[in-house]
Structure formats: C-alpha cells, structure tokens
Residue, then its C-alpha position, 0 to 999 in steps of 0.5 A: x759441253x756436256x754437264x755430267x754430274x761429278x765427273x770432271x770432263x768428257x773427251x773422245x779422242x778419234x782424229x790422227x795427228x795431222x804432222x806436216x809431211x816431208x818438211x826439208x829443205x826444199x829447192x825453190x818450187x810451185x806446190x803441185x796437185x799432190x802436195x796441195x789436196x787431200x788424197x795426194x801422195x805428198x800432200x802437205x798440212x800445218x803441223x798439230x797435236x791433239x789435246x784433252x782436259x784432264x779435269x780442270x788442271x791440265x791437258x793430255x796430248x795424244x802421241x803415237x806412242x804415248x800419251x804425254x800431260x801439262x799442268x794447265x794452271x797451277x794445281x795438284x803441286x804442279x807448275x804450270x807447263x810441268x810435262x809428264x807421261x800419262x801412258x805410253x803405247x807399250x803399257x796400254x798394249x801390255x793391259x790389253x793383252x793380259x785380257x786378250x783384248x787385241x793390240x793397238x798399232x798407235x794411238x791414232x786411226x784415221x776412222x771415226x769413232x763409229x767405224x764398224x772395225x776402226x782401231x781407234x783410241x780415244x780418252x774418256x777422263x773423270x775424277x779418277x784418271x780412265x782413259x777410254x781405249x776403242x780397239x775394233x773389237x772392244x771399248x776398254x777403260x784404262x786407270x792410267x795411273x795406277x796402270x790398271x784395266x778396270x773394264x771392257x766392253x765388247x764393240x759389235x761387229x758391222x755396227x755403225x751410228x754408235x753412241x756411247x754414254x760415259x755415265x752409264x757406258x750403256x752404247x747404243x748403236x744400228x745395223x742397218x736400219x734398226x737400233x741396238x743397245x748393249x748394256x754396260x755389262x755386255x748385254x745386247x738388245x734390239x730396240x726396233x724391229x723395223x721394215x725396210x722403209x723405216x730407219x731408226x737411230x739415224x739422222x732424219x731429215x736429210x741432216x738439215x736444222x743442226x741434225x747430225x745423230x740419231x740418238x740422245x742419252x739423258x745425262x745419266x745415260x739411263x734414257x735414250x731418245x732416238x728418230x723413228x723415220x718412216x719414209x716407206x711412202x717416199x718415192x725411191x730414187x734408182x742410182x746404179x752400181x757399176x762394179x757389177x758384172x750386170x750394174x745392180x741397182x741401188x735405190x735411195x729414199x729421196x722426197x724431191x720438193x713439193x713431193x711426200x715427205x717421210x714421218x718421224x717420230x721421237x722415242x724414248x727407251x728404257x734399258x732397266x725396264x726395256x720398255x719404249x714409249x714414243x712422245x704423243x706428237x699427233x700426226x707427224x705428216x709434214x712436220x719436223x722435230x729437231x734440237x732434241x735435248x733433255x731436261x737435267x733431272x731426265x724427267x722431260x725431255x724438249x724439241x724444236x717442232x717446225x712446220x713444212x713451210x719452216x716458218x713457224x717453230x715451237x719449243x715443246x717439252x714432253x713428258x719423258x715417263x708418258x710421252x705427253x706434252x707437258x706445254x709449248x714453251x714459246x713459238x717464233x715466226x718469219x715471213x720468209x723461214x725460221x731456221x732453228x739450229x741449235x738445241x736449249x741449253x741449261x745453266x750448270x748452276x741453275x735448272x730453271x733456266x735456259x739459253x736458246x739461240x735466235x736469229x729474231x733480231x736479224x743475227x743469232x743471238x743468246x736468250x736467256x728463259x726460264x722454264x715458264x717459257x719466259x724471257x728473261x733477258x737477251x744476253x748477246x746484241x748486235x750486228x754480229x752472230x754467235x756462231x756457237x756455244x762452247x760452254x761454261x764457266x761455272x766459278x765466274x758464270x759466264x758462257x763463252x762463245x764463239x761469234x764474228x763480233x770483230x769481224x765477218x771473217x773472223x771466229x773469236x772467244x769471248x766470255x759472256x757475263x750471264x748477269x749483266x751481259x758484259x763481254x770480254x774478248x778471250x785470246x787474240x783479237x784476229x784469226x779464226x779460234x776455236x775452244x775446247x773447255x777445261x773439265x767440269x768448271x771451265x776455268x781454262x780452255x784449249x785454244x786453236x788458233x789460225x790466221x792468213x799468215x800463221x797455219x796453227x797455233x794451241x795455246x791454254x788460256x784462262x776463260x776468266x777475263x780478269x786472270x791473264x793466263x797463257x801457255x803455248x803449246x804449238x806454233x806451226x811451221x808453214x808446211x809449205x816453207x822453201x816453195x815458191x808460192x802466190x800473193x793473197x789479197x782480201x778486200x771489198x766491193x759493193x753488191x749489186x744492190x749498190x749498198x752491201x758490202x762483200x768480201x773477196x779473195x785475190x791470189x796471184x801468181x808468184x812472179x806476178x807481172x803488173x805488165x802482164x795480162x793474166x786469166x782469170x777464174x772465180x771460184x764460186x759456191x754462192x749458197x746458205x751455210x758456206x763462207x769462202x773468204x775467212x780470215x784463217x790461213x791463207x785466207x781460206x784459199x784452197x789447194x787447187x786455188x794456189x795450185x792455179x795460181x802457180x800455173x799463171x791464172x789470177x783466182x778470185x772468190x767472191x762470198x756473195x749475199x746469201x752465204x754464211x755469217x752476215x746476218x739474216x736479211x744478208x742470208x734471204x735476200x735470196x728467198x724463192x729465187x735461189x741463184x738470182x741475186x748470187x749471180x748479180x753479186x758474182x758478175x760485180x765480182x768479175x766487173x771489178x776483175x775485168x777492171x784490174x789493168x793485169x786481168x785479161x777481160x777475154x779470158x775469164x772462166x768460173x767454176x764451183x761444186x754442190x751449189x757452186x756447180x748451180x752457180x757456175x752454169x748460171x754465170x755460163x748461162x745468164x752471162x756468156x760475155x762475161x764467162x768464157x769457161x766453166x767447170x761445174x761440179x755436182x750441179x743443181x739444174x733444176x731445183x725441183x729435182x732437190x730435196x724437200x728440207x733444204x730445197x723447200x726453205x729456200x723456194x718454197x715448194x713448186x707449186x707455190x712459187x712455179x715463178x721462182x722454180x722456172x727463173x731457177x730451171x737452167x734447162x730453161x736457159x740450154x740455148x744460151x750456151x755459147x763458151x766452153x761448159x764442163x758438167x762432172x757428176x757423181x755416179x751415186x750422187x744421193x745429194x744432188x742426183x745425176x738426174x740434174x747434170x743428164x736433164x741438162x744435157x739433154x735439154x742442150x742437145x735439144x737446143x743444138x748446145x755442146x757441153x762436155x761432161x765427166x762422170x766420177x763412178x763410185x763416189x757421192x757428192x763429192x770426190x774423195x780419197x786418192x781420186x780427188x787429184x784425178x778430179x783437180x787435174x782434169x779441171x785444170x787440163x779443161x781451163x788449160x785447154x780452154x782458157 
C-alpha cells in the first residue's frame, strides 16, 4: 500500500476482465486441451470483474463499456450497495477526441501498463474523483464527475519499464538499456547514457530477493532512485534466432555460478535540478543491494545490502541529498542464507518507526523498529508466515496481513493490533484470499476469495475486527458446469525422514473404477518458492492435470520439503544438494501411489518444468523401477551451468561444494536411463539454457542411453500463447504412447 499524502487511494487498472467463455448448456463431456489452458481456442476460467477504491467509500468496477460504482460502507448520502455510473465508454472516447488524443476500443487491454503500444485504461483516483486513462499514445486524467479532461501526457514510443508517480506525474521509463524521464509538463530527459553492457532502470540481479522494477519515486515523486547494472564483465551467452534466413545470434549477459558477477549501484535523480548522485556503496563486487525503499520526508533513503555468500544482510540507510551512509541499522546472519524479500515499511502514523519482515525465527514474521534501528517488539509469532502485508488501517492501527496461520494451504486476512499484537481473522476462515485496502485510511477492503469448490468470490469487508460488515459482489459460476469432470482428493504423508508431514493432491478419473488398475503420473516442481498443492479451486490442480485425469490417468502432486509456506528449516533442508532430499520426498509420493489397490505399480510416469523438469530426469534417473516414463521441461542438468543469485543461495558456489555440485550433475547419472525420457527445451531459454538439455543429451549418447528430445523455437522458459496446447498434446501423445 502506497501512503501519498492527501490523496486518498491509488489504483492502476491494466488486467482485462477474465468473464467464463461459451457457458451453455453443455452435453455431459471431458473438458479437452483447448478448454482447459491458456492460449486455447475455448479455453474456459472462472467469471471476474475488476474492482478499485474510491476513497475510502466505495469501489468502482471496470466494465468494457463503463465504469460503474457501489458505495462500500454508508457515507457520502449513499446506501451501502447503492450502484451507479462513474463514466461510460462513450463520454471518455468523446473527451479524448475533443483533444485528439486517440480512441479507446474498451476499457481493457490484454497489455500491461508498460507495454510500448498497449491501449490500456487504468483508474488513478483522489480526493477529487481522476481517473487515469492510458491510451498508446497518451496518459490522460479525466474528472469523471464533472466529465472533464484535466490533463495529458504524451507516452513515448518503443518505451518500456514505465514508471508513472501519481504525485507528481513525472514517468520515468528505458529504451534499451538507458533511462529516461519526461516531466509532468511533457518535457523528456535522458538520465544515463550508458554502453551496452550497462543496464539502468531495469531489474537487476536476475529478478531474485523480491526484485521486480528497476526504478523508485520517493512519495512525492520529486526523487527517483534507480539500479545502474554493470554486467559488461559477465560472460555473454550465445542463443540463436532461427527466424533468419541465416540464424543471428542473439547474446545475453548470464553469470553461471562461482563465475563473475555483474556490479550495481543505486542512483538517485533530481527532476528540478537534473542533477544525479549515486549512493557511496564502496565497491560494489559480489554484493547485492536490494528491498530499496524511501524514508517518508525523501531525506534518506534504505536498502537491504547482502553479501555473495547470502548470509549476512545489512539494513543501511543513506543520505538521499550526498549519497553517504547515514548508518547500518542492524544486521541478521544464517549459517545456510538469509533470504531477504520485502522492503521496511513505515507506519502511517508514526515516521519513526518501521515494520521489517524476517524469517529468524524460523517463519516470516513482523517486527517493529525505530528508527535507531532498535527492536521494539516482534508483532507476529508462530509456526505459521506472513506471506505478505497488505496495508493499514490507520483509524483502528492495525496492519493487515495476508499469512497461513490456519493452514499451509491456505491464504487468510488477518488484522494485526500494532500495541499489543492481537489478531483477528478478517473474512472466511478457508480458501485462498487476497485484499485490496480502501483509500487512504484502509477501513474496507476488496476481498477475492477461491476455495477447492468455489472458482471465485468478491466480497467488501470491513478491516475492523470489531465492525462486521459485508457485501457480495460476485459469486462465480463453475466455468466448467455441465462437463464431466475428475474427483480431487487432498491429504498427507510422511517424508522420508519419517517425521514431516507433506501435502498432496489425488485427481481421478470421472468414472473412477476401484476395480481398475489405472497409470499414474506425478506432477512435480519440487524447488524454493513454489507450492503445487493449495486450498484454492480445485486444489490448484492445473488444466492439463484435469485433462489427464479424463484420459483415464490417476495424477498425483506431492509439495516435497524445500517448496514454498512451511517455514525455513522446511525450506533448507535442501542446502547444497538441490535435488537429493526432493527426490526422497517424491519416491514416498509414489510409495504411497504403488500402495493404493487401483494404481498400476508398473505404469508409473513423472513429469515437471523449470526445476520440475531438474526433478523429473532425476526420479528417471536415481530410480528407473520406479518411474517408467517421464517428460521434462526446461531442466536443470547441471547446476553449475545456473545462474550465480538463485544457484549460489541454494549450493553455494562450485568451488565451495564441488561434492554437492557433482551428486547434483545429472550428466553424471546418463547411464542409469532405463525408461522412456522426453527432454522439451526452449530455444531462447535465458533462465535455464539450452546448454543443460544438449550436455545431457550428449552425456547419453555417450553412455549409449536413448532420450528423445523436442525443442520449442522462439519462446523463453516457457511455452506461451497459442503454442502452449501444442506443448500439452505432445506430452500427452509421449505418456500415451509410452505409458
């Protein structure tokens, strides 16, 4: 949540409406491939609509053709759930064009908000009622209550990483690697003019410790922070584009473990006095700086400084005016690595203090500190984690939370009592939420709601515990109502260390036969950061799964120790030898499948993507009784071929653990190939390079093992768009013909 002085609340509307597609009546019938993922000519999802604050009284819902209101709470002589009409499309294309501004089509466009050309509406609301419109040439404020057109700004063309502060309505922006800033009166500058080489105003570090921008406006917008990235000494990896007559080669800068790092540094731009100032680091060779985040009066500004190694982390505050250290607040150290993720975040009403997120008790929790740096209190406990913070509500002083107090699978709102840390459980108690505050005093909040058996549901609420208050705004329909579709079963089972307990998810098929003996096949990812098994709808199991699932397959996915919401000891226990302990966790997954009377211990196949695709040609490899068949997307091979940030926290370098580097080199283990081995790469895969699937392949045919292998030309690390059916069916026609 952004505090922004006396305006009331800031929204950015960018995402269409995701309405379920050709709901009918439908003949009882299997969902097929198109229905069921993205990029599908038919492709089905949950009913939604696309709500923002209006202050801290109602919400305005995004329509194609209008923009329509309902009071929240009672207020402003309105009744709570009295709708009305904002703006429709029609007024807002007749403002644009007395200005010759351009036309919208809706109010929706699939492009994000930095999209060079995207037409894209958004709403940008205050204490007067603007609303922020982005066409593919201009930003435009709209007053839509007196149906005026207060201002524009013209978008730059071919700019990308845009950066748009409400305050001040200065946007800051790159093409290619330098970056740009046109004031609010359309004036553009150039802030860096930097070699290729060097990157500025874009994420840095591989997008890891909660990195996703590259640039920061202080409050008011009168300051920008942003990365300098020097990775001119990283070693330039070739991938080749195809689409050429003769294939050009397209290089990316990709620093493999235990190899040279690129350097940042922070920084800070002043539009009135152009002048820029970079923050007095030292050297910044193996170090990262990250969780940038601004004091409220813009005099200082603080970072998250972490070593190479990632177990020693500083909170150091600089001086936004010289770019001096003002003082290391405090510092957290971990034998194994301290993984800092989210920036300090100051209390509305009180700019000596702050909240900063930990995980030193083993969960990520909430402490309070002053600006001294001292610890005043720990606000949250638990063998639960807050999963993030939402915002505030700064009538009753409580922060609200998202966190998995009630359960690992779940995402629940709580308040949190900053005096005396007491918590209240805001909205249901299951499913999987997610809050959107009200305005500047956060009194209500927008809650999305999904659960195994509910798609979606939007409700208002009220953030204080003591005032029940609630509206529904929509219920969706099952966007698969009148097809015949799998059982899903949830459950636990001990991990192989005998004591932890892990979740998993059992989809079956639709006529499911307890007489029958069936395949199997496990769906794995395995790695940090990613949890498979959810109490969301349906469990979280995905398109292709259910799609299985109808072709008479039994799917099963297993979050092993290592993934995502148990806790840190849940987390590292993996440290060093990424891929060991997983693969222990995952054969108890297939243990307890071979034991159920209906599965067929013969006919047992795996398959995953990214680490998933790591761990499906280790399970091949570590256990061929065991996994007949398997399809592996993206993999890691060999994890000194991964990159330095990700790669480095999790097995050191490989200089430092040659040991751990070897037990995780699958090259290692060609030989052991005795089932049916599908490897699918993407040709300008810069996350996990082509270099892993080609080694491995090579290290096969030199062990006189026989893989099959499938490249996908012009896509990353993953497959996208209407290409990504092509990449389910060819999986399935593998486990079909194989399985």
């Amino acid at each position: 949540m952004k505090i922004i002085g006396k305006w009331m609340g800031i929204v950015l509307l960018v995402l269409p409406t995701l309405f379920a597609t050709n709901i009918m009546a439908q003949d009882s019938k299997k969902p097929t491939l198109e229905d069921l993922l993205p990029g599908g000519e038919t492709y089905r999802f949950a009913e939604n609509k696309w709500y923002q604050w209006y202050g801290d009284a109602a919400c305005l819902e995004l329509g194609i053709d209008s923009i329509k209101g309902t009071w929240a709470v009672n207020g402003l002589g309105a009744k709570a759930g009295k709708e009305f009409t904002a703006i429709t499309l029609e007024e807002a294309n007749k403002l644009l064009a007395e200005k010759e501004l351009g036309k919208l089509q809706n109010f929706y466009s699939a492009k994000a908000i930095n999209a060079p050309h995207g037409a894209v509406a958004g709403i940008l609301l205050q204490i007067d009622p603007l609303l922020l419109l982005n066409t593919s040439k201009h930003r435009i404020l709209i007053d839509w209550k007196k149906k005026e057109l207060i201002w524009s700004q013209p978008r730059p063309a071919q700019a990308a990483n845009e950066d748009w502060n409400e305050v001040s309505r200065h946007l800051a922006y790159t093409l290619d690697n330098n970056l740009y800033v046109m004031t609010r009166d359309g004036q553009t500058r150039q802030i860096t003019a930097e070699p290729e080489g060097i990157v500025c105003g874009q994420s840095v570090h591989r997008n890891e410790f909660g990195i996703s921008k590259g640039t920061y406006w202080s409050p008011k917008g009168d300051l920008l922070a942003f990365y300098r990235m020097d990775e001119s000494m990283v070693t330039q990896y070739p991938l080749v584009d195809i689409t050429a007559r003769v294939g050009e080669l397209n290089n990316v800068r990709y620093p493999m473990a235990g190899m040279t790092s690129h350097k940042v540094t922070v920084g800070i731009y002043n539009p009135e006095t152009q002048k820029t100032i970079y923050l007095n680091t030292g050297d910044p060779t193996d170090r990262y700086f990250t969780n940038i985040s601004w004091a409220p009066d813009a005099r200082s500004l603080y970072l998250i400084e972490l070593n190479r190694d990632q177990n020693h982390a500083k909170l150091c505050q600089y001086n936004a005016g010289t770019g001096e250290l003002m003082g290391t607040l405090f510092e957290e150290t971990h034998p194994k690595y301290v993984e800092p993720q989210h920036p300090i975040i100051f209390l509305p009403w009180d700019n000596s203090k702050f909240i900063y997120q930990s995980q030193r008790d083993g969960f990520n929790h909430l402490y309070l500190y002053n600006v001294k740096g001292e610890l005043l209190k720990q606000l949250t406990q638990g063998e639960w984690l807050v999963q993030q913070i939402v915002g505030f509500n700064q009538q009753t002083r409580q922060v609200i939370i998202q966190s998995t107090e009630i359960s690992p699978l779940q995402s629940n709102i709580y308040s949190v009592s900053l005096k005396d840390g007491k918590r209240s459980l805001l909205g249901d108690s299951e499913g999987i939420h997610s809050a959107q505050l009200s305005g500047l005093m956060g009194t209500h909040f927008i809650d999305r709601m999904s659960s195994p058996a509910c798609p979606r549901s939007i409700k208002l609420l009220s953030t204080n515990p003591k005032k029940h208050q609630e509206y529904t705004l929509l219920t969706a329909k099952d966007p698969f109502e009148g097809f015949t579709m799998p059982s899903i079963e949830t459950g636990t089972i001990k991990a192989a260390d005998g004591v932890t307990d892990l979740y998993y998810r059992l989809v079956k098929p639709a006529d499911f036969d307890p007489a029958k003996k069936y395949p199997a096949i496990i769906y794995v990812y395995g790695g940090p950061h990613a949890q498979m098994v959810t109490g969301g709808w349906q469990n979280k199991a995905r398109g292709w799964d259910i799609y299985m699932a109808g072709k008479g397959y039994i799917m099963f996915t297993l979050d092993n120790r290592g993934s995502e919401n148990r806790g840190l000891e849940f987390e590292n226990v993996t440290f060093r030898n990424l891929g060991i302990e997983e693969g222990k966790d995952q054969v108890k997954g297939a243990e307890f499948l071979k034991a159920l009377p209906y599965v067929d211990a013969n006919r047992i196949g795996v398959h995953g993507w990214s680490f998933g695709g790591h761990m499906t040609t280790a399970l091949m490899l570590r256990y061929p009784e065991i996994f007949k068949v398997g399809v592996a997307g993206g993999p890691v091979i060999d994890w000194s071929y991964y990159e330095i940030m990700y790669g480095e926290r999790y097995m050191d370098t490989p200089q430092s653990n040659p040991e751990g580097y070897k037990n995780g080199n699958l090259k290692n283990l060609a030989g052991n190939l005795k089932g049916h081995l599908l490897l699918i790469h993407d040709d300008h895969d810069d996350t996990c390079v082509p270099q892993h699937t080609l080694s491995f392949i090579k290290a096969c045919v030199d062990a006189r093992t026989y893989p099959d292998l499938f490249i996908y030309p012009g896509h990353k690390h993953n497959v996208i768009g209407r290409d990504r059916v092509h990449l389910h069916e060819k999986i399935t026609r593998y486990f079909e013909d194989n399985l």
